[in-house]
C-alpha positions in Angstrom: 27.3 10.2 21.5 25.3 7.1 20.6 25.4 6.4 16.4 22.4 6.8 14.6 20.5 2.9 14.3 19.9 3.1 10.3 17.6 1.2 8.4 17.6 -0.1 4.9 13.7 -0.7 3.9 14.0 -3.3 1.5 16.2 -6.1 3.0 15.4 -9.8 4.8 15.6 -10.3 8.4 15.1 -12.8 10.4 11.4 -12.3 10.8 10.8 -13.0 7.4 7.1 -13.8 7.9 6.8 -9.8 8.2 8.4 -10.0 5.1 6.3 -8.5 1.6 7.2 -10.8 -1.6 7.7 -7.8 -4.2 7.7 -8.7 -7.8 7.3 -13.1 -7.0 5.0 -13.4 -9.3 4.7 -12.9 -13.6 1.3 -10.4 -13.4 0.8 -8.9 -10.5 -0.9 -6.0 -11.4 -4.1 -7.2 -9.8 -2.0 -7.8 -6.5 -1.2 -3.7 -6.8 -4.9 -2.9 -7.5 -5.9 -4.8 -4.5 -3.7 -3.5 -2.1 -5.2 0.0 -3.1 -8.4 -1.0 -2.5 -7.8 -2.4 0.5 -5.5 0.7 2.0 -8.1 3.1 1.7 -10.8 0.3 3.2 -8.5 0.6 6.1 -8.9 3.9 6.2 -12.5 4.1 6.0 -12.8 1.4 8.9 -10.6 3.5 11.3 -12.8 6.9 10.6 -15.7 4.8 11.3 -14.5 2.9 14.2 -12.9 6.1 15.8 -15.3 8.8 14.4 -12.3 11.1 13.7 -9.2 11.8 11.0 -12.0 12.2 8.2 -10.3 15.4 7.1 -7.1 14.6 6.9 -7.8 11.2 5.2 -10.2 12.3 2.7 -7.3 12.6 0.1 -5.1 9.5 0.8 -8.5 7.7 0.4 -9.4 9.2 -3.0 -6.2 9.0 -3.9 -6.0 4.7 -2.9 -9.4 4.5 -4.5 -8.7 6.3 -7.5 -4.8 4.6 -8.1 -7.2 1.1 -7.5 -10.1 2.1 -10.4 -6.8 3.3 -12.4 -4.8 0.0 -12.3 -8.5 -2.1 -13.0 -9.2 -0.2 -16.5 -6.2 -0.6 -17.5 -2.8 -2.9 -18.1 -1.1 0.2 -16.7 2.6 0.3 -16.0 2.0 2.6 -13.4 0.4 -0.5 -11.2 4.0 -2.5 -12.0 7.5 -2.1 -10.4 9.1 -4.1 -13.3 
């Protein structure tokens, strides 16, 4: 029986341009916010590119739109991993 391969999400390799900097820089908050805006604009693109998945995406995109909004109006912790 062949073992299991197992992976460990948040270590370097050797491809490290597919590598995300986490916590490189002193406030990054409006790095967060972004990347919540621009998560659910994915979204949006592939329902209208592909004219499907609406309803099962509706909530992920409130949800990355919201979480975006959220970590704008305020110095929230909740946008911060430190």
């Amino acid at each position: 029986m062949k073992k299991k391969q197992e992976y460990d999400l948040f270590t370097g390799d050797s491809d490290w341009h597919n590598n995300a900097c986490l916590s490189t820089l002193p406030d990054h908050g409006w790095l967060y916010a972004d990347g919540y805006r621009r998560a659910a604009d994915v979204l949006i693109e592939h329902i209208d590119t592909h004219g499907r998945d609406q309803d099962g995406l509706v909530y992920p995109v409130v949800f990355l739109y919201r979480h975006h909004v959220s970590c704008l109006s305020s110095e929230s912790s909740k946008c911060r991993f430190y």
